[in-house]
PLY file of the C-alpha trace (Angstrom):
ply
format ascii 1.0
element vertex 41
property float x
property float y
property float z
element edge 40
property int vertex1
property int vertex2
end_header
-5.51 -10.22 -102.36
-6.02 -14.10 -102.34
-8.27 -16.03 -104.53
-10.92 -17.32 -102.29
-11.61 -20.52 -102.72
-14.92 -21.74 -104.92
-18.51 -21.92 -103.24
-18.63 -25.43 -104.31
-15.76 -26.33 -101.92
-17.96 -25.76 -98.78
-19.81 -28.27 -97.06
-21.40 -25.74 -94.49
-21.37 -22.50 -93.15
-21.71 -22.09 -89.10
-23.93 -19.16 -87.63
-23.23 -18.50 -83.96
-25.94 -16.90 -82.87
-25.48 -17.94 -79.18
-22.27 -17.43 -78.68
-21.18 -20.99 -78.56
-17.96 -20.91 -80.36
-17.95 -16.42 -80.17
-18.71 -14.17 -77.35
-20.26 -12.00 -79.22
-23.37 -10.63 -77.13
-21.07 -7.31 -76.24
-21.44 -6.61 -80.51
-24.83 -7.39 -80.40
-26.03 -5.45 -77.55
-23.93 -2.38 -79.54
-25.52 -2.71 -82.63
-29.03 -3.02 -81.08
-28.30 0.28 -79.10
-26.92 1.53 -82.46
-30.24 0.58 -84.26
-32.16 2.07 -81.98
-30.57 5.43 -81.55
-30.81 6.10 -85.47
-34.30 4.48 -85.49
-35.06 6.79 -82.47
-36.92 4.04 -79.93
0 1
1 2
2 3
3 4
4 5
5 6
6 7
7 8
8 9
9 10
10 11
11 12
12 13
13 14
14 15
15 16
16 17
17 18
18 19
19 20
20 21
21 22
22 23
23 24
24 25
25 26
26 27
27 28
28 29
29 30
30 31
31 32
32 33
33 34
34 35
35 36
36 37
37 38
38 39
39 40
């Protein structure tokens, strides 16, 4: 496995929560239906 490389190295961290840079509202939609299947709503 590769070293990763030290925290200090970063400058930032991106979150795409809109789906900007990711379309990723398919996984979320799945994991919301997954939630609330085991959480029973």
């Amino acid at each position: 496995m590769p070293e990763l490389p030290d925290r200090a190295e970063f400058d930032a961290v991106v979150f795409d929560m809109d789906g900007t840079l990711v379309d990723s509202e398919r996984h979320y939609c799945e994991a919301y239906m997954h939630a609330m299947e085991v959480f029973g709503r």
